[in-house]
DOVEXKE-601622 format. One line per 8 residues: their letters; for each residue x, y negated, z of N, C-alpha, C, CB. Coordinates in steps of 0.2 Angstrom, whole numbers. Last residue first. Glycine has a CB too. Layout:
BEGIN
a = X/Y/Z/X/Y/Z/X/Y/Z/X/Y/Z | ...
This chain:
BEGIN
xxxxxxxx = -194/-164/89/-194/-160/92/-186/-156/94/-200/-157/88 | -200/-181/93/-196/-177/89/-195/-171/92/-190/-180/87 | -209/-187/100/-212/-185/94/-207/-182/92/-216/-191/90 | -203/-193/114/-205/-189/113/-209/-185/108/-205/-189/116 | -189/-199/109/-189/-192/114/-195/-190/114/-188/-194/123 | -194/-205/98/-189/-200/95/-186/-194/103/-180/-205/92 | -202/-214/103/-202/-211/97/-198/-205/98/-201/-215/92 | -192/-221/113/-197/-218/117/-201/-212/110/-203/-225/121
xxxxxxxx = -184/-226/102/-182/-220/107/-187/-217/110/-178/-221/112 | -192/-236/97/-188/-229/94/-187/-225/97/-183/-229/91 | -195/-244/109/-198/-241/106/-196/-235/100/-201/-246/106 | -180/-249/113/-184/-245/118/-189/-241/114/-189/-251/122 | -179/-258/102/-174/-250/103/-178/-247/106/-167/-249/106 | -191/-265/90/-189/-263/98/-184/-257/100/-195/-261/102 | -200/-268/80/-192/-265/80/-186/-265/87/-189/-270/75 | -217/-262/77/-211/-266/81/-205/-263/78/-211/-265/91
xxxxxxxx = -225/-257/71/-227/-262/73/-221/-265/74/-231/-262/78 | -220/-242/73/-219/-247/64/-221/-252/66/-224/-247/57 | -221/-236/84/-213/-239/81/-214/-243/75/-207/-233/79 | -232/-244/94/-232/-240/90/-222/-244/86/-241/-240/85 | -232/-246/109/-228/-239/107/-229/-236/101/-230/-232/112 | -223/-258/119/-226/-257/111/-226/-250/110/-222/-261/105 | -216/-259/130/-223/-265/129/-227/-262/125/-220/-274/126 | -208/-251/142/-210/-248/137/-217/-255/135/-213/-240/140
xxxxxxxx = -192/-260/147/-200/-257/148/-202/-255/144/-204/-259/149 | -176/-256/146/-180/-259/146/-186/-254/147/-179/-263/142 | -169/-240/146/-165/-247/149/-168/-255/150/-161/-250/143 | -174/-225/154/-174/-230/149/-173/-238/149/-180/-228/147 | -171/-211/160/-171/-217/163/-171/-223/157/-165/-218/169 | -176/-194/157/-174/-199/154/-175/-207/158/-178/-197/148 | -177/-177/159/-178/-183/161/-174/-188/159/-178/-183/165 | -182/-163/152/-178/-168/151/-181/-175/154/-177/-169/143
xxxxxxxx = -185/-146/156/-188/-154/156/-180/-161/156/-193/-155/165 | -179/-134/146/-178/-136/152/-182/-143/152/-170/-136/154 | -184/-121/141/-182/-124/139/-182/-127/146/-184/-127/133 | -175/-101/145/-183/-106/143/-180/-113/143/-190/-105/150 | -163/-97/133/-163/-100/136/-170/-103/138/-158/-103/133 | -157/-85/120/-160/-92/122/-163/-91/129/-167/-94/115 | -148/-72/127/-155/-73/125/-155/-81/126/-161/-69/130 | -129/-71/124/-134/-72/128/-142/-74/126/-132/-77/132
xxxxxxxx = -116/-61/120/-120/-66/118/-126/-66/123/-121/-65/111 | -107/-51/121/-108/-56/126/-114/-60/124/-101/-59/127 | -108/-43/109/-109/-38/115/-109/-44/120/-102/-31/117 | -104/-52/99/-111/-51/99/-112/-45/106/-112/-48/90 | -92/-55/101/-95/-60/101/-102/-58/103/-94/-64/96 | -86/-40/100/-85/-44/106/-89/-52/107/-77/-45/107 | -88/-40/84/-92/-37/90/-91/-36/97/-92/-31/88 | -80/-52/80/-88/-50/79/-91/-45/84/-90/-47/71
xxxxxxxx = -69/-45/83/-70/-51/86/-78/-51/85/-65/-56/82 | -69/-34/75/-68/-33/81/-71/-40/87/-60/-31/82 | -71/-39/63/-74/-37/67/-76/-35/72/-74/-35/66 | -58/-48/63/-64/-51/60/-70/-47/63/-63/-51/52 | -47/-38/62/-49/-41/67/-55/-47/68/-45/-42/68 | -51/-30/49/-53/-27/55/-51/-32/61/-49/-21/56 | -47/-42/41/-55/-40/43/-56/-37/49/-58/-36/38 | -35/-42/44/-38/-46/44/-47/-44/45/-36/-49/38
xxxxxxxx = -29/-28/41/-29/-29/46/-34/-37/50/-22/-28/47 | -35/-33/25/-35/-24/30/-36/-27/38/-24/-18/30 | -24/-41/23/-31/-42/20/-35/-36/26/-32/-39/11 | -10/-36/26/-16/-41/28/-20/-42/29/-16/-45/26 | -11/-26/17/-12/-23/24/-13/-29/29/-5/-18/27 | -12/-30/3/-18/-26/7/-17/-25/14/-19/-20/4 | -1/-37/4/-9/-43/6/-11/-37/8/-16/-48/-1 | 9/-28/4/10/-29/11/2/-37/10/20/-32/14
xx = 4/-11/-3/5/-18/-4/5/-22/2/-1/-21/-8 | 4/6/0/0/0/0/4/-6/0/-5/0/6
């Protein structure tokens, strides 16, 4: 044998091995956890097209984005 093939060879087989020590430790998702959030100013406006309020994007995007 050729010294890539015994690269190539020994490459994969540690490609594997490694794959199947990732996948014997791997863990189930997670139940989701509550996010609390302290926001920098008040909430005045909650629609975001009305306004250009940071406050108000964010309050958008914590909680209409998934």
């Amino acid at each position: 044998m050729s010294k890539s093939r015994i690269r190539w060879a020994a490459g994969l087989a540690g490609l594997a091995s490694s794959l199947a020590v990732a996948l014997a430790f791997a863990q189930p998702a997670s139940a989701q956890k509550v996010l609390r959030v302290v926001p920098h100013a008040d909430l005045k406006v909650l629609d975001g097209y009305q306004t250009t309020a940071t406050i108000t994007g964010m309050h958008m995007i914590s909680v209409y984005d998934r």
